[in-house]
TIVOPA-304854 format. One line per 5 residues: number of its first residue (from 1); for each residue x, y, z of C-alpha. Coordinates in nm, 2 decimals. Layout:
N
NUM	X,Y,Z | ... .
***
This chain:
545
1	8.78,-3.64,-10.73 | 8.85,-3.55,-10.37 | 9.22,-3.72,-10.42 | 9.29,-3.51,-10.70 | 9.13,-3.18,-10.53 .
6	9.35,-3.19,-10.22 | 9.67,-3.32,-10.42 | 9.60,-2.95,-10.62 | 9.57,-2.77,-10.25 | 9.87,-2.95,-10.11 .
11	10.07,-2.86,-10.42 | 9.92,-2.48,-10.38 | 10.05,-2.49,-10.06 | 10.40,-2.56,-10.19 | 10.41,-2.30,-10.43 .
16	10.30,-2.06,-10.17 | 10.58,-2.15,-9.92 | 10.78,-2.08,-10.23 | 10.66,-1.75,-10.30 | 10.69,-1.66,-9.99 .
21	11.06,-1.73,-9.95 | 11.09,-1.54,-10.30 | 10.96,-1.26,-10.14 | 11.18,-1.28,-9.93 | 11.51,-1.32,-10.13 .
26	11.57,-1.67,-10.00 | 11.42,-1.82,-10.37 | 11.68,-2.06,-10.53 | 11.88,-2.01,-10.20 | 12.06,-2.27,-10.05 .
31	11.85,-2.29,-9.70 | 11.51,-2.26,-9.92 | 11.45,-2.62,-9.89 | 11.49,-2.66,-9.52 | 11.28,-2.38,-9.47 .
36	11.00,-2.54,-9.75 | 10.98,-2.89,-9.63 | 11.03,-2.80,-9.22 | 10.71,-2.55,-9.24 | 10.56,-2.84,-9.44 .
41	10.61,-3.10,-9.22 | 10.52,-2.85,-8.93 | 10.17,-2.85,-9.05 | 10.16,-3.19,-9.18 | 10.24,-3.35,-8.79 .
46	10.00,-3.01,-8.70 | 9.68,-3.18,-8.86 | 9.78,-3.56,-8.82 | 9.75,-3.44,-8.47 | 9.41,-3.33,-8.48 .
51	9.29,-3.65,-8.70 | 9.44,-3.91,-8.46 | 9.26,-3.70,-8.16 | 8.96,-3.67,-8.30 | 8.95,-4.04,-8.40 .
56	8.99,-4.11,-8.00 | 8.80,-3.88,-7.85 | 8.39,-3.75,-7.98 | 8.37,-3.46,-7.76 | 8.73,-3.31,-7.96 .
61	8.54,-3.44,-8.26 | 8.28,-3.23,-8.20 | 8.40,-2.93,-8.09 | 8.37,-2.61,-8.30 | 8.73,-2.60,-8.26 .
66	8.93,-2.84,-8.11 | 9.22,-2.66,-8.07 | 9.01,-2.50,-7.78 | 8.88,-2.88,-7.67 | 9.24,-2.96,-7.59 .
71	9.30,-2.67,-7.42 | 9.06,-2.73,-7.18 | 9.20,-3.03,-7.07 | 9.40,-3.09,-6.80 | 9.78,-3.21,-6.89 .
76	9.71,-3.55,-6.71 | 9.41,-3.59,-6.96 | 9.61,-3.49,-7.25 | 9.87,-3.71,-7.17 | 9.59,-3.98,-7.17 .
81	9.47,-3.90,-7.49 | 9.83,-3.91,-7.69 | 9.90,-4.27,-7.54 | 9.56,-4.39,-7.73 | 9.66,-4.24,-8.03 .
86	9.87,-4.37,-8.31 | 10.25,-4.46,-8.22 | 10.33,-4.20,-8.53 | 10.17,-3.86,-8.41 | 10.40,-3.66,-8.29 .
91	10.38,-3.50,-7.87 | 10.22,-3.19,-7.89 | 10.08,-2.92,-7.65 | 9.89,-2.65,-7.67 | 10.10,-2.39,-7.73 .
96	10.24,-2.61,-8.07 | 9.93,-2.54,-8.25 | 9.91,-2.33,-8.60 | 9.63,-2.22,-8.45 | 9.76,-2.12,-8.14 .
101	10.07,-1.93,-8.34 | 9.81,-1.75,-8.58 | 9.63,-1.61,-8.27 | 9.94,-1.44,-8.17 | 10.11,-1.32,-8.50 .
106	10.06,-0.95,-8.40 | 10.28,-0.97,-8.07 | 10.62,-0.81,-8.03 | 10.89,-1.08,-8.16 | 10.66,-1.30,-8.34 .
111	10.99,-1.48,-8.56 | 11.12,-1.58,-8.18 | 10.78,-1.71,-8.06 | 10.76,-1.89,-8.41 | 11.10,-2.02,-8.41 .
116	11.05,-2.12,-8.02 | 10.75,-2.34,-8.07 | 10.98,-2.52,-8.34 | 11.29,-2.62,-8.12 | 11.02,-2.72,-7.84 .
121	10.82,-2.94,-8.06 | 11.15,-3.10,-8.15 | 11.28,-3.15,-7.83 | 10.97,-3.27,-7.71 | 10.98,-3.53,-8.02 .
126	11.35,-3.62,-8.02 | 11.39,-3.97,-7.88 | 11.14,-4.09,-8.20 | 11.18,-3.82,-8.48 | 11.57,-3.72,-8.48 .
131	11.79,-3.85,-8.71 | 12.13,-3.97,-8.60 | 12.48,-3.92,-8.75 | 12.74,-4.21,-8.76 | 12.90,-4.02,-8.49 .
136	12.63,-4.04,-8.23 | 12.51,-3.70,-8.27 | 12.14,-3.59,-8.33 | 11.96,-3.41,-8.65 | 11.68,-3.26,-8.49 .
141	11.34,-3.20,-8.66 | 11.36,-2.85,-8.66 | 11.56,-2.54,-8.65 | 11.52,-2.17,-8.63 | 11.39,-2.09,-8.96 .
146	11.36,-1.70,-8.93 | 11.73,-1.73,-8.87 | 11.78,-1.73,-9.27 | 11.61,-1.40,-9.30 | 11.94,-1.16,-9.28 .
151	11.78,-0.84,-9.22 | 11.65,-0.87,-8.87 | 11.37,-0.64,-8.87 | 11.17,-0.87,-9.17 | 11.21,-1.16,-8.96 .
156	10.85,-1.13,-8.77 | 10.67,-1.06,-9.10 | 10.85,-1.36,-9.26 | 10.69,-1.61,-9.01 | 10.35,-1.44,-9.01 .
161	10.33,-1.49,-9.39 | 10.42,-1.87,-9.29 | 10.15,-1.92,-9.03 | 9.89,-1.77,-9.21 | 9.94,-2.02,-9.53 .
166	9.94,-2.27,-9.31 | 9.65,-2.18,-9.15 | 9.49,-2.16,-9.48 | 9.46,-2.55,-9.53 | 9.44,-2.87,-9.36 .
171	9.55,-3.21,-9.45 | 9.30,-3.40,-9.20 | 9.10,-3.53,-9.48 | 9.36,-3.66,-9.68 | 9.56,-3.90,-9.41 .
176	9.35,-4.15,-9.53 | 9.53,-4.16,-9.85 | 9.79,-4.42,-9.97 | 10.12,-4.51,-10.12 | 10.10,-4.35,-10.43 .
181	9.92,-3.99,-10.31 | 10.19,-3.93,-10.06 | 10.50,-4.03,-10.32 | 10.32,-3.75,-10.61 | 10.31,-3.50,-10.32 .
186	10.67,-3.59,-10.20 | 10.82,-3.61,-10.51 | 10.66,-3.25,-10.61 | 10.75,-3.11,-10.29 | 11.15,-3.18,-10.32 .
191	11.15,-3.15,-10.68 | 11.35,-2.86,-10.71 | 11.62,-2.93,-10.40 | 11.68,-3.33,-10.53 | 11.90,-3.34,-10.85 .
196	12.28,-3.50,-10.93 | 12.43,-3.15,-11.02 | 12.74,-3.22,-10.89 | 12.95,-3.19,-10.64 | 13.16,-3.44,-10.37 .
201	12.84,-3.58,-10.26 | 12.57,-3.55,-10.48 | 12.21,-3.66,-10.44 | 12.12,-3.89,-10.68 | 11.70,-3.93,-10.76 .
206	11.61,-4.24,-10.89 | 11.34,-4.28,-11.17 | 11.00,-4.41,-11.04 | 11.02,-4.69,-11.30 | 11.33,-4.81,-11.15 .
211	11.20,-4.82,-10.80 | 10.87,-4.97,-10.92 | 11.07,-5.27,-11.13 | 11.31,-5.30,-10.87 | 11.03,-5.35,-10.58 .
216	10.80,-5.58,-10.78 | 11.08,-5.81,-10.87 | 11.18,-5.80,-10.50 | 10.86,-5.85,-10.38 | 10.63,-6.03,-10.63 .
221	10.27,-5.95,-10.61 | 10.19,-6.31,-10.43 | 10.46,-6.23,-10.18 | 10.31,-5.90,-10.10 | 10.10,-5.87,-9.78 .
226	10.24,-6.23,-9.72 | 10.64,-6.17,-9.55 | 10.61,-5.99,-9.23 | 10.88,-5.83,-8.97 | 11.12,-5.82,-9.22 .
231	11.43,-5.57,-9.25 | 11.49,-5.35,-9.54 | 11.81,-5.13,-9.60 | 11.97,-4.89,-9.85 | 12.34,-4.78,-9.76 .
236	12.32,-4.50,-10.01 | 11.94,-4.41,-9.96 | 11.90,-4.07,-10.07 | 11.58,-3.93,-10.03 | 11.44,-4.31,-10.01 .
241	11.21,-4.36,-10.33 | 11.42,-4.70,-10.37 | 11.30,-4.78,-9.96 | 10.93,-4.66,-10.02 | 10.85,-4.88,-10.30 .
246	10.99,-5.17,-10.14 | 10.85,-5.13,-9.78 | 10.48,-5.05,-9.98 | 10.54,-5.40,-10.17 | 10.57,-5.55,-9.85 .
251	10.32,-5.32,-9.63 | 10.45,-5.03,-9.42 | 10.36,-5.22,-9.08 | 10.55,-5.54,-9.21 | 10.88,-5.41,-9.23 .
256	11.18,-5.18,-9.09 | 11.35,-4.95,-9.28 | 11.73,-4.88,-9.20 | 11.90,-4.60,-9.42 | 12.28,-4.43,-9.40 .
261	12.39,-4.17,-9.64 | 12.70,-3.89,-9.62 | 12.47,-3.61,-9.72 | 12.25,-3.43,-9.44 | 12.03,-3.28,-9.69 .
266	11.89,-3.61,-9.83 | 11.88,-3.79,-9.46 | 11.64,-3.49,-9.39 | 11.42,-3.52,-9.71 | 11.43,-3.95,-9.63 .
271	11.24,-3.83,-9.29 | 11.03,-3.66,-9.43 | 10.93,-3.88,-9.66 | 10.93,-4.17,-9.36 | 10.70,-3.98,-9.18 .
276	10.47,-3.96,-9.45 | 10.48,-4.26,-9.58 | 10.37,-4.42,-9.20 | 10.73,-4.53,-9.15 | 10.79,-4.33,-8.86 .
281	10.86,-4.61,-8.62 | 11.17,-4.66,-8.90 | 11.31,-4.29,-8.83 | 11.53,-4.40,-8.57 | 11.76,-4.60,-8.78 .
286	11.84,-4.33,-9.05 | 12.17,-4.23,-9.02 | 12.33,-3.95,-9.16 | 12.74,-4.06,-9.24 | 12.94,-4.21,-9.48 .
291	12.89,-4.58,-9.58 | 13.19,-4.68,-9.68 | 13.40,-4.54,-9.43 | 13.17,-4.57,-9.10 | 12.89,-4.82,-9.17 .
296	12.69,-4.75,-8.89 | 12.40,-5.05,-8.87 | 12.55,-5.34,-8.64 | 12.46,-5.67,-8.45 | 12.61,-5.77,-8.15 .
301	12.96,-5.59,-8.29 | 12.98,-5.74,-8.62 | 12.78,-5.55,-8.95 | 12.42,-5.68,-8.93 | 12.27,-5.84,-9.19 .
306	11.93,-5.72,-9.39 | 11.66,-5.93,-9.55 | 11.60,-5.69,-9.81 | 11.85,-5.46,-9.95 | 11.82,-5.16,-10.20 .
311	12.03,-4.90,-10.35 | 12.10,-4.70,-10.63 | 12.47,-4.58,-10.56 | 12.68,-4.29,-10.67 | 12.89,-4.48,-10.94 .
316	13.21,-4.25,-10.97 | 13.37,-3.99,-10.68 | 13.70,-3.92,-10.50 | 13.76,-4.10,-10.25 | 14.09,-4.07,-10.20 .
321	14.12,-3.93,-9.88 | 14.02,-4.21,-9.73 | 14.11,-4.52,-10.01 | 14.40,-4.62,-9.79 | 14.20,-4.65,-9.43 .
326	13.95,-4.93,-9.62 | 14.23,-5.10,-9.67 | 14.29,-5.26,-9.37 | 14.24,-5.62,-9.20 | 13.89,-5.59,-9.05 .
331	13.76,-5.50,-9.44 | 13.93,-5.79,-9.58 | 13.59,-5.98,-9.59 | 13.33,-5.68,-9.68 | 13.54,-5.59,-9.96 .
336	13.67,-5.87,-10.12 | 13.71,-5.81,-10.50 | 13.93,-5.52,-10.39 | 13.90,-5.16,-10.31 | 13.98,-4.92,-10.61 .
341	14.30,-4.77,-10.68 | 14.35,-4.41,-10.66 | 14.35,-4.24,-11.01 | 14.63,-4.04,-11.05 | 14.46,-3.80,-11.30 .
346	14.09,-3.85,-11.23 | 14.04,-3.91,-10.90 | 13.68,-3.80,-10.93 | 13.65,-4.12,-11.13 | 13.71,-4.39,-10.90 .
351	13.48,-4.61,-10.89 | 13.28,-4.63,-10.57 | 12.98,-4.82,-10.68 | 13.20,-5.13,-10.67 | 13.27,-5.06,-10.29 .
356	12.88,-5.04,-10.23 | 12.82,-5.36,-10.41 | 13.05,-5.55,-10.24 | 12.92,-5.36,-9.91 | 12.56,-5.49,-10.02 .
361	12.65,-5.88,-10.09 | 12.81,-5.80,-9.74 | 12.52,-5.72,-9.60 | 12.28,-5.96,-9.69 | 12.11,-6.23,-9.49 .
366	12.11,-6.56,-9.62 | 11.83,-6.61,-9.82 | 11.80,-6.24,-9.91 | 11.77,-6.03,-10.16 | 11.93,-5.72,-10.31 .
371	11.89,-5.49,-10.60 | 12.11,-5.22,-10.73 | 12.18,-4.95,-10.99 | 12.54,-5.01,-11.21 | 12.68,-4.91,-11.47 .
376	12.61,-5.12,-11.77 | 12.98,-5.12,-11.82 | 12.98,-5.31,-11.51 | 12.83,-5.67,-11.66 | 13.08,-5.74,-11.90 .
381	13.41,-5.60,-11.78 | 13.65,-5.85,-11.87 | 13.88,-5.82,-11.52 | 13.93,-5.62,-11.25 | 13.72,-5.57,-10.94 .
386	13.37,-5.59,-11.16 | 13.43,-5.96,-11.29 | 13.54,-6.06,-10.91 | 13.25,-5.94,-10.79 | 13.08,-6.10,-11.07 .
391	13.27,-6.48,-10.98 | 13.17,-6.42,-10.64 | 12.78,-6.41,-10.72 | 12.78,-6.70,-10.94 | 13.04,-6.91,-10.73 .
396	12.84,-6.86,-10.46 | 12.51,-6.92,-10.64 | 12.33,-6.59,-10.56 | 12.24,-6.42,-10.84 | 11.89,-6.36,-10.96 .
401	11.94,-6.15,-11.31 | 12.00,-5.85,-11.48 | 11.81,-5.62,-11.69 | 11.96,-5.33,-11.86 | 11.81,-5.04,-11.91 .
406	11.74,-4.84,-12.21 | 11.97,-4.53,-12.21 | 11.88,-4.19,-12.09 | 11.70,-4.37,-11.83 | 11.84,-4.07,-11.58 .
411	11.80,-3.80,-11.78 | 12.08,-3.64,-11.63 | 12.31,-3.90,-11.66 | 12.43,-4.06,-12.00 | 12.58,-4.34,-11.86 .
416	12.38,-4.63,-11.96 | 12.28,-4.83,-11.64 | 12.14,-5.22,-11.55 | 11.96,-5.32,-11.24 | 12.14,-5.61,-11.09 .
421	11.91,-5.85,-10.87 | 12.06,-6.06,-10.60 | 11.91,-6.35,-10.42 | 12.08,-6.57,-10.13 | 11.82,-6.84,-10.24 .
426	11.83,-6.85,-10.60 | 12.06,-7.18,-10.69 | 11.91,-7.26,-11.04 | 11.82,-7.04,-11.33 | 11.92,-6.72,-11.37 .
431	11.73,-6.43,-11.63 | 11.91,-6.19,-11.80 | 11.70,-5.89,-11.93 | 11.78,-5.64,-12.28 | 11.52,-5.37,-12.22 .
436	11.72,-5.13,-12.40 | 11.50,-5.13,-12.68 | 11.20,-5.01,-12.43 | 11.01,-4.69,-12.38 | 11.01,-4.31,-12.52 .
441	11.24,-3.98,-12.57 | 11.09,-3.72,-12.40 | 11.23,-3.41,-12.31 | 11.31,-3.31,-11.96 | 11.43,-2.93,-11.95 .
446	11.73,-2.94,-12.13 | 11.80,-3.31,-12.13 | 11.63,-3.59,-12.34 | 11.57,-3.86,-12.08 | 11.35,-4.22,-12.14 .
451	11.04,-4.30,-12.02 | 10.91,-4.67,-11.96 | 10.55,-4.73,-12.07 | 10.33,-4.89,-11.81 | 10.24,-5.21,-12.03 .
456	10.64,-5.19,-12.01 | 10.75,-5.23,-11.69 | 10.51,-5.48,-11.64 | 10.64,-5.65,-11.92 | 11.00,-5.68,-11.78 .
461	10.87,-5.80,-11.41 | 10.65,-6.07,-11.54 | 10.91,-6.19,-11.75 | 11.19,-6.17,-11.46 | 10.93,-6.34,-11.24 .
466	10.80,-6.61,-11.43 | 11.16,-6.67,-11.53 | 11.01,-6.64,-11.94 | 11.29,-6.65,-12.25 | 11.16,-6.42,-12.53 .
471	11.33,-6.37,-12.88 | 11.56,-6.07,-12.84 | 11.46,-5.96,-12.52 | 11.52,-6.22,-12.22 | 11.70,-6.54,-12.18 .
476	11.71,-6.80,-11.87 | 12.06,-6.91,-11.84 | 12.22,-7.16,-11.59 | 12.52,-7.08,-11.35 | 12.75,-7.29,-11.58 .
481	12.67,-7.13,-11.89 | 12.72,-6.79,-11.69 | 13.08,-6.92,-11.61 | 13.10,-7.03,-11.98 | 13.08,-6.66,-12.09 .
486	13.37,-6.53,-11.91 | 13.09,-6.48,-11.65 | 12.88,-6.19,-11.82 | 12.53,-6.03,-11.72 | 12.50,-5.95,-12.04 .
491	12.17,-6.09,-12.20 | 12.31,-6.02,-12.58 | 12.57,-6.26,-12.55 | 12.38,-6.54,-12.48 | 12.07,-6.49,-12.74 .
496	12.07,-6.72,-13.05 | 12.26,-6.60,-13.39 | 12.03,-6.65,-13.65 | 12.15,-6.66,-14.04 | 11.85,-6.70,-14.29 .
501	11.85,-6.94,-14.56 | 11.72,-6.88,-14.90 | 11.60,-7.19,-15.16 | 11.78,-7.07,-15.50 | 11.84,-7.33,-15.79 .
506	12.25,-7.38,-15.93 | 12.16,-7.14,-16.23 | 12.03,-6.85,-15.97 | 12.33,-6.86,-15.79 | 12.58,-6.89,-16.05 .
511	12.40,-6.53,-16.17 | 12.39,-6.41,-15.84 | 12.81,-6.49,-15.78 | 12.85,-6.35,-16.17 | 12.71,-6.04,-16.06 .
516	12.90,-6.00,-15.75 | 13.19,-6.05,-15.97 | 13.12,-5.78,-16.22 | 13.05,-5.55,-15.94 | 13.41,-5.63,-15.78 .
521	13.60,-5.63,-16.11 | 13.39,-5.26,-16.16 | 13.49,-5.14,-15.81 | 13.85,-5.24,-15.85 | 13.92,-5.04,-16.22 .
526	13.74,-4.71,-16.04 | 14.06,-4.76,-15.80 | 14.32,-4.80,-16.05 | 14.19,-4.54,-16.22 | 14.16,-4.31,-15.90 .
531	14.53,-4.45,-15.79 | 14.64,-4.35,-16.16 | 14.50,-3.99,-16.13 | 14.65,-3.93,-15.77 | 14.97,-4.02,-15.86 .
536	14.96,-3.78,-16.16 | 14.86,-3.48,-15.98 | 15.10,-3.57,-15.70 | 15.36,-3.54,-15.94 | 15.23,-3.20,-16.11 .
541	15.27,-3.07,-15.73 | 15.55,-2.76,-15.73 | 15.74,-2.63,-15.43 | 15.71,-2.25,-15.41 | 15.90,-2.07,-15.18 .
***
């Protein structure tokens, strides 16, 4: 009951940073979301603050107000106090507070004291929470958000209406919350600034079902709590669901997240969701560039190498302004079914998600594993760069499975997509999975998009896991038989054709063939008779000038 209460408040919250940016002509506007999620995560670091001080110290505990507590204690104490408290709560001073803020929202140039606090809280938290970009720079926490108000004089009252909806609410009782409380809240929070509507670089949101099946596969229930100090790493990461799941299958403190993607926007929203999710030691390695072109993550000089590795990739995009600089000597190895051609009439169709698979094979550690998001197209092309990449796994014995998803999976996407599982230590069987069949058309807005029943997905892990073959649905094939099949992923080419029999005695049949013959003999003097009557009118047909 209390879970579900202060989901509703956090979610009230929300709408009323919403409204407030309505108000204020920013609603729908392109800086809405930095301004929705940075207050956010102002008051979310705010109260996780206060929790993690109180849990150190009684007499904060017990104050009436422990804003005031703090403040009464020398720097040298304070300093004491934040090296007891958990490696993930942000530096803050007195003068960060909400509290301290609310106190003053009736002073001259209120949006410049607000925006002030900001930039120093970020600076003060740089070294652990700023993102990084491929080029070295820094993507700092926060930034002046009164500076998206246009008309200067409405800028004050802006930030008040901020501070004091802050101030409304606190999150304290709720950091003792999990996994899946933090991922409903996160996924409500961004649900209006995370879509693939287009555009060069789009953000692409994968379906929770995907992430779930994708990290219980990876991570098997007895292997979770069990593998510790490992690495896990998406190179197109988004806003991270696909890195959440998998680092909550293996337990936040067991693992390190790395991330790299092109857009800024979704690097942002993937810290965010870190910081909630108790990953913030990860934060660090997310880096905001492009993949493909500038892999960032490296060991000693050459690409390192990941234990775990996740990704749902953007499948078609131009590329073409920088097709030719992949091609070089030093990529020879990362990308070696070949980089795509440029098309000369649909360059935005090139086919990037065979640059990231080869980057993700690449990347993996021996005795890893990998699972990705492709096009179903992808599992039975008959040449080209998808069946080299698709020799490659089997050659080189590292392929778990495949299941294929039922369509309209993504419900803004018709492209009918597979989950492709990779494992450095697989060497025998491999399962092949038709779970297009699965799950329910719903509607989503204006799109129709499928949604996987629980008892479903938990169908299609236990038989992946347990390596099960069931009648229409999975089959365990060897690497040779793989190779046999022109080497497809395809689990419908390799189920059994079955032709039923039926017990009939000589005189059943020969009525049965002299009624197919009566039929035919029927059929054919329609025709003649329809062949008769065409030619006839054809040859009633007139020219008329």
């Amino acid at each position: 009951m209390v879970e579900l209460e202060f989901r509703d408040k956090t979610k009230t919250l929300i709408d009323s940073l919403k409204s407030i940016c309505a108000n204020y002509g920013l609603g729908n506007d392109g800086n809405e979301f930095k301004i929705i999620t940075q207050a956010f995560l102002y008051k979310f670091l705010n109260d996780k603050f206060a929790f993690e001080a109180k849990k150190v110290d009684k007499s904060i505990a017990s104050a009436e107000k422990w804003e005031v507590a703090l403040n009464q204690m020398s720097e040298e104490q304070r300093d004491k106090l934040q090296l007891k408290m958990s490696a993930d709560t942000a530096r803050l001073k007195p003068h960060h507070f909400i509290q301290y803020l609310y106190n003053r929202q009736n002073e001259a140039n209120f949006a410049t004291t607000f925006d002030d606090t900001l930039m120093d809280i970020a600076a003060t938290n740089n070294d652990v929470f700023a993102v990084k970009t491929d080029g070295g720079a820094k993507v700092v926490l926060f930034e002046r958000l009164s500076q998206y108000i246009a008309d200067e004089s409405k800028r004050d009252d802006f930030c008040r209406a901020i501070i004091n909806k802050l101030a409304d609410f606190s999150f304290e009782r709720i950091f003792t919350q999990k996994f899946d409380f933090y991922s409903t809240i996160f996924e409500y929070l961004i649900k209006d600034y995370n879509s693939n509507a287009g555009g060069k670089y789009a953000e692409y949101y994968t379906p929770h079902a995907v992430a779930r099946i994708m990290a219980e596969i990876l991570v098997p229930k007895a292997q979770q709590g069990v593998v510790r100090n490992v690495s896990c790493y998406d190179p197109s990461a988004g806003s991270g669901t696909l890195l959440m799941n998998v680092a909550h299958a293996i337990g936040e403190d067991r693992c390190s997240i790395f991330a790299q993607d092109i857009s800024q926007k979704s690097s942002s929203l993937l810290r965010l969701n870190l910081i909630l999710n108790n990953l913030v030691h990860s934060i660090p390695n997310v880096i905001q560039g492009n993949t493909i072109l500038h892999p960032f993550h490296k060991d000693g000089g050459a690409l390192k190498c990941f234990d775990y590795i996740v990704s749902n990739p953007p499948f078609k995009m131009d590329f073409s302004d920088f097709r030719d600089e992949l091609d070089s000597k030093e990529n020879q190895q990362r990308f070696f079914a070949g980089i795509p051609k440029i098309k000369a009439k649909a360059r935005d169709k090139m086919e990037i998600y065979q640059l990231f698979l080869q980057h993700i094979i690449f990347s993996l550690k021996p005795g890893g594993k990998a699972a990705a998001v492709v096009p179903t197209g992808f599992i039975t092309a008959q040449s080209g760069i998808d069946k080299g990449i698709r020799e490659h796994l089997v050659k080189n014995k590292m392929l778990a499975g495949v299941v294929s998803m039922p369509s309209n999976i993504f419900a803004t996407t018709g492209t009918n997509v597979s989950i492709l599982f990779i494992d450095a230590s697989n060497k025998e069987k491999v399962v092949l999975i038709d779970a297009s069949n699965l799950g329910e058309k719903v509607k989503d807005g204006k799109n129709q998009k499928t949604v996987l029943a629980e008892e479903e997905e938990q169908r299609i892990c236990e038989v992946f896991n347990n390596k099960w073959s069931e009648e229409d649905f999975s089959v365990v094939v060897s690497y040779d038989d793989i190779a046999g099949k022109n080497y497809s992923f395809s689990a419908g080419q390799y189920f059994d054709v079955k032709i039923e029999y039926t017990d009939m005695t000589p005189e059943q049949f020969a009525a049965k063939m002299k009624g197919f013959t009566e039929n035919l003999e029927s059929l054919f003097s329609q025709s003649c008779e329809l062949e008769a009557e065409i030619k006839k009118q054809m040859a009633g047909l007139k020219y008329d000038a």
